[in-house]
N, C-alpha and C positions, 0 to 999 in steps of 0.2 A: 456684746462683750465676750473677749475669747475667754475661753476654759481657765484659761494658765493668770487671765485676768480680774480674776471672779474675788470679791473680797470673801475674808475668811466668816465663816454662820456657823450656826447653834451645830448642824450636818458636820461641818469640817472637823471639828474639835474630838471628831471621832476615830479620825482617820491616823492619829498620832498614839493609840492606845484605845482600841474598842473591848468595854467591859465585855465579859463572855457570856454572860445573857442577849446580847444588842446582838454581840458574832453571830449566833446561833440561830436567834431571830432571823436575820439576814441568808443564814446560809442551807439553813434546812430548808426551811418551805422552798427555796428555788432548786434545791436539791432534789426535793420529793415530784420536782416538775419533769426536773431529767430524766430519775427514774422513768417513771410513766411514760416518758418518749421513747425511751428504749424498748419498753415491754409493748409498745406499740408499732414500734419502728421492724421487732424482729420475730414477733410473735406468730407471722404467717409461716415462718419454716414448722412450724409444731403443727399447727390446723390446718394444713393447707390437703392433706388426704379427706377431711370432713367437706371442706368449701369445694374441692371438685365433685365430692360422691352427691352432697345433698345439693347444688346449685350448679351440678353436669358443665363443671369449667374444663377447658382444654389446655395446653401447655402455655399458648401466646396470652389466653385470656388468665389464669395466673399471675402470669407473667406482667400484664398490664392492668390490673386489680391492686396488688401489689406496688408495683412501680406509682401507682398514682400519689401516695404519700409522698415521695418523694418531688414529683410535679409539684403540688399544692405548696408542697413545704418551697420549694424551690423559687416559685414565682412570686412568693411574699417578702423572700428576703431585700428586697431592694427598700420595698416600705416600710416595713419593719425598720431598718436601721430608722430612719427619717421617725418614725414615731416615737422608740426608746431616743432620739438623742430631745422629744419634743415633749414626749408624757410621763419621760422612766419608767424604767422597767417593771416596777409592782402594779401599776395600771394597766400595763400591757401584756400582761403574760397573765393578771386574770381576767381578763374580758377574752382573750384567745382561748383558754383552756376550759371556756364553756362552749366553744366550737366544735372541742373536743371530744366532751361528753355528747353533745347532739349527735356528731359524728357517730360516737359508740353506738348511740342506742340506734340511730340510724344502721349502721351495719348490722346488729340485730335485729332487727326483724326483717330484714331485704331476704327479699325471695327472687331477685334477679339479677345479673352481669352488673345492669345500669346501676341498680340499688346500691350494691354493694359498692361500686366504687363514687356516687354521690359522697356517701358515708365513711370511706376510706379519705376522701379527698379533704374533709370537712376535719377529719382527722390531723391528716399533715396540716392544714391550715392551724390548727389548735395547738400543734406541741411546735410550730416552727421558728418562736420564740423564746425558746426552753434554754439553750444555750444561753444565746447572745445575749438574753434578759439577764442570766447568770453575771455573766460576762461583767454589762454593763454594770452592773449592783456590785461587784464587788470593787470594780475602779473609781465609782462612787466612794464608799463606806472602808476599805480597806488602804494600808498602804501599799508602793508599788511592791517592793518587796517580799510580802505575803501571796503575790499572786501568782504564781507559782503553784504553790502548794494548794490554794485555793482552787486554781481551774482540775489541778490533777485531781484532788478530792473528788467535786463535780463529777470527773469525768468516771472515777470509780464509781459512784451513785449509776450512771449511766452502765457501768457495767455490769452491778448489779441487776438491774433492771431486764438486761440480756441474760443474766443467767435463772431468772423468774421467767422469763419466755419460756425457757426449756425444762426441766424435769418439773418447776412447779405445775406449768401448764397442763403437762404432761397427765400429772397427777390429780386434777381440779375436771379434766375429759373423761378420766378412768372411775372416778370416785362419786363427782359432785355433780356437772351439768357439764352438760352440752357446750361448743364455741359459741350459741346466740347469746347460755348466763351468762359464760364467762365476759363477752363484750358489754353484758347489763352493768355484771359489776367494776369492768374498768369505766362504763359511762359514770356512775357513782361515784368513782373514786377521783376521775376527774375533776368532779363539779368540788369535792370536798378539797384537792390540792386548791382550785382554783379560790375556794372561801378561806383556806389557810394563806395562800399568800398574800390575799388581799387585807387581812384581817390582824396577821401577825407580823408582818414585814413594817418596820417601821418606814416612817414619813422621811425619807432625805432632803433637807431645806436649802439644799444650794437650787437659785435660780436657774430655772432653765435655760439651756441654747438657745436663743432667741435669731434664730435663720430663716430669712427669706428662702422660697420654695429654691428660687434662683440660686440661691447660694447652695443648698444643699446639693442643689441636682450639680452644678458647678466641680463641688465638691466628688460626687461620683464620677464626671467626666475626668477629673487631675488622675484619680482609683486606675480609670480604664484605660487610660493614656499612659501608664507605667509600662513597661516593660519586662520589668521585674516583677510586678504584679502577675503578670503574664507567667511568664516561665517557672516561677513558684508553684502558682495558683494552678496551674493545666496538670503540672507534674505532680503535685498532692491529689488532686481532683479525682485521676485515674487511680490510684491507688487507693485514697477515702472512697470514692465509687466502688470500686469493684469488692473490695470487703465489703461495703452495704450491701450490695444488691446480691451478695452470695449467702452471708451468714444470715440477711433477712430474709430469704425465703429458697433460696438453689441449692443451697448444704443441706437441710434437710434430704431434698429427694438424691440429689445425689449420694448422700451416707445410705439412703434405700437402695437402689438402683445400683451403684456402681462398689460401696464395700458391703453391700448386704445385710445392712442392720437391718433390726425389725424396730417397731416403733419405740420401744422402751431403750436400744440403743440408739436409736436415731437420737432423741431426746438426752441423753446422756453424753451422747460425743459434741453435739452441738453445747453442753454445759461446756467443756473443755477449751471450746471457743471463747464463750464467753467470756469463763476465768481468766486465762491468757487476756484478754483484753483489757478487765479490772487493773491484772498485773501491770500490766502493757505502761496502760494510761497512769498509773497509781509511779509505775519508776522514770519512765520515761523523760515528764518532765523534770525531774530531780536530775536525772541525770548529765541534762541539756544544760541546766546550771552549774553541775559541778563543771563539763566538761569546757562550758564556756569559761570558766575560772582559770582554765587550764589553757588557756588558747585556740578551742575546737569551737568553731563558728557553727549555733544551733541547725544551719541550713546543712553542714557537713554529717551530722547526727541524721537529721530528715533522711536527708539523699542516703544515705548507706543503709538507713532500713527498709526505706521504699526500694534501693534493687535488690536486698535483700529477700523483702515480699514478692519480688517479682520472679525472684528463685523458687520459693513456695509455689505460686500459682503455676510455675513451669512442673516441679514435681504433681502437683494436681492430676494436671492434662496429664503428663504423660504415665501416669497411672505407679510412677516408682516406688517401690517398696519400703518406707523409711521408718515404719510404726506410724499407724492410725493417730494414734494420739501422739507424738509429736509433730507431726505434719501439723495436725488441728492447731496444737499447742501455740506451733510458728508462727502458722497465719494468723492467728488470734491476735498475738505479741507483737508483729511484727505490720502489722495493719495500723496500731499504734503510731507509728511515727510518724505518718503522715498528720495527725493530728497537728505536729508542732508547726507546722507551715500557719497558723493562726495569730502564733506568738512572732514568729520572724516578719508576716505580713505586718501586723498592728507597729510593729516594734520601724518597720521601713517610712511608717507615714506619721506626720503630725497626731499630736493624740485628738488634736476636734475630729480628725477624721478614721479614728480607730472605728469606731462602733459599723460603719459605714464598709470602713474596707475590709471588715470580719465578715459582715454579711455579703459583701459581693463574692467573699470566696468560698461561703456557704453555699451562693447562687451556681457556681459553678461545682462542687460538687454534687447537689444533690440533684444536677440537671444531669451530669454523667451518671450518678446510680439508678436515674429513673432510665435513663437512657440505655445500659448496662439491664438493669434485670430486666424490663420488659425485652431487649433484643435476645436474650439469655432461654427466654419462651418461647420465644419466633422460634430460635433454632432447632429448640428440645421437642418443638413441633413436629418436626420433620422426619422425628424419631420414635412418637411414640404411638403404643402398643395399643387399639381403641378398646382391646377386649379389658387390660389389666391398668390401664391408665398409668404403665410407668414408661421412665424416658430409655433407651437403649443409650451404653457407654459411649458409641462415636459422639452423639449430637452433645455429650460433656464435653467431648475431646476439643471437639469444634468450635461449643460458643469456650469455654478457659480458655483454649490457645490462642484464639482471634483478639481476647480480652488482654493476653501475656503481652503479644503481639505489641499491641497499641502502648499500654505502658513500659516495653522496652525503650516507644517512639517519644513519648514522651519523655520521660526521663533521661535520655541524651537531652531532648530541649531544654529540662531543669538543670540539669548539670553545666550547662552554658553560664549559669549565675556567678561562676567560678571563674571567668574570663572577662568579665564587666563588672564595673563601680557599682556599690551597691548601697550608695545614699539617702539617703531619707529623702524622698519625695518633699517639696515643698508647692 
């Protein structure tokens, strides 16, 4: 039985006015999941002087240590969708965030390259449902019209989370313990989200999707047979990529290396990111609705901040003087709007196949961020100093510009979306 044909349940009756305890229920614990992905997603740009000095990593190995969250996280999303539309999302986002936790305490106590990224990997497998689980629960439980403000919240949490990466982290290495507690206790805290949301997330009783494998996978080929899909998906991709894979772990050494902070500024400028980001996420989507009231189609919003970011990464490279902290500020802000390519995807195709086509466009960016920071190592290889283990400004110049480069290319390809019908897929 389709979605849209599903008779109304005890679930439904919620969806027209949910008491603010049920809300809550609902939307913190999956909230407290994002968080935690974030502070995992971007917490290597802070430790990442501790993981070379004590586990003698070089720039590509970094590089690819790192980036593996991204792989793990990447390579799940195709299943993922097919499970939240088979077991919803409270089942699946806590059996994955005890992945998490293994993960953690796994990358604590690793004493090698392998170890460390086992553990890393086991990571992204555990939070790469943090989203879409989101996602899914609130299309569930919410009306359409709240979801909006609901994803933006979310994504605030999320950036939160980025900004606990940075001066807290900062402060918990300076004070408390070493990066092995600190991974002890985000292993901790995962297994605790994972018992909150399992515990306090209420039971949604509308029947499952009842889909033959056939049909699902069916369904992903209609996804990857868009065109639109495509040119969306490729042009958010590079831009969602290349902010992950810098502010998770290449801002860091480049705030070292090439403006000369020291660690307690490092740590500080990278908060500045973050915030921007909160910001970012927190107006952005508001603004995508006011604007679309107004006649501004959310993909025209998208595209103008994505080549807007693409003016930021160009000031990056070329080293131009515009203040520290507004550059940060930009890129933070303006990394955002890629984000909305989520809402325009889901909003192009039938809602049985939203869950689906949110993750295939998850699949495609965190295949460019793993692909983006790991090559971002490779470069910074080439550059760097074996006595002081920092990277020399060219091999910045080099991997940013090559990275400007691509998403100048792509984003002509997104902007093609303006020359062609732009239908809902059926």
């Amino acid at each position: 039985m389709s979605e849209e044909a599903r008779p109304e349940s005890p679930g439904s009756t919620y969806r027209a006015g949910l008491p603010l305890p049920v809300a809550l229920a609902v939307f913190l614990p999956f909230a407290g999941g994002y968080f935690l992905s974030y502070i995992f997603r971007t917490v290597n740009a802070v430790i990442a002087p501790e993981l070379v000095a004590d586990i003698h990593l070089n720039a590509a190995d970094l590089g690819l240590l790192t980036s593996v969250y991204f792989l793990s996280f990447a390579l799940f999303q195709l299943p993922l969708g097919l499970l939240l539309d088979r077991f919803g999302p409270r089942r699946v986002e806590a059996i994955l965030l005890l992945f998490a936790a293994i993960g953690a305490a796994l990358f604590a106590f690793a004493d090698s390259l392998a170890a460390l990224i086992v553990g890393r990997a086991f990571i992204g497998l555990g939070v790469s449902c943090c989203m879409m689980a989101s996602f899914k629960a609130f299309v569930m439980w919410f009306p359409p019209q709240r979801l909006p403000a609901l994803n933006g919240g979310l994504m605030t949490f999320g950036a939160l989370g980025a900004i606990t990466a940075t001066m807290p982290v900062e402060w918990w290495l300076v004070t408390l313990s070493d990066w092995r507690g600190l991974f002890l206790a985000l292993a901790g805290f995962s297994a605790t989200v994972a018992f909150v949301v399992f515990r306090i997330v209420p039971d949604h009783h509308e029947a499952p999707l009842h889909l033959t494998l056939r049909d699902q996978l069916g369904g992903l080929a209609v996804i990857f047979r868009d065109g639109f899909f495509w040119r969306v998906g490729v042009g958010s991709a590079m831009s969602q990529g290349a902010s992950l894979a810098i502010a998770g772990l290449w801002a860091g050494p480049w705030l070292r290396d090439v403006a000369g902070l020291d660690r307690a500024g490092v740590a500080a400028h990278l908060m500045i990111i973050a915030i921007a980001m909160g910001v970012g996420f927190f107006t952005m989507g508001m603004l995508a609705e006011k604007l679309n009231r107004l006649g501004v189609r959310p993909v025209t919003l998208a595209g103008t901040g994505m080549a807007a970011f693409s003016l930021v990464m160009l000031v990056l490279t070329l080293g131009i003087d515009m203040g520290l902290w507004l550059t940060l500020g930009a890129f933070g802000f303006l990394a955002t709007s890629s984000s909305l390519s989520y809402a325009i995807i889901s909003q192009h195709f039938p809602r049985q196949l939203a869950a689906r086509a949110n993750t295939a466009q998850n699949l495609l960016v965190f295949v460019f961020a793993f692909a983006m920071q790991w090559a971002i190592g490779a470069v910074l290889g080439a550059w760097e100093d074996p006595l002081t283990r920092r990277y020399a400004p060219q091999g910045y110049q080099l991997a940013f510009g090559a990275i400007t480069v691509l998403q100048v290319v792509a984003l002509a390809w997104f902007f093609t979306v303006f020359r062609t019908s732009a239908r809902p897929a059926h």
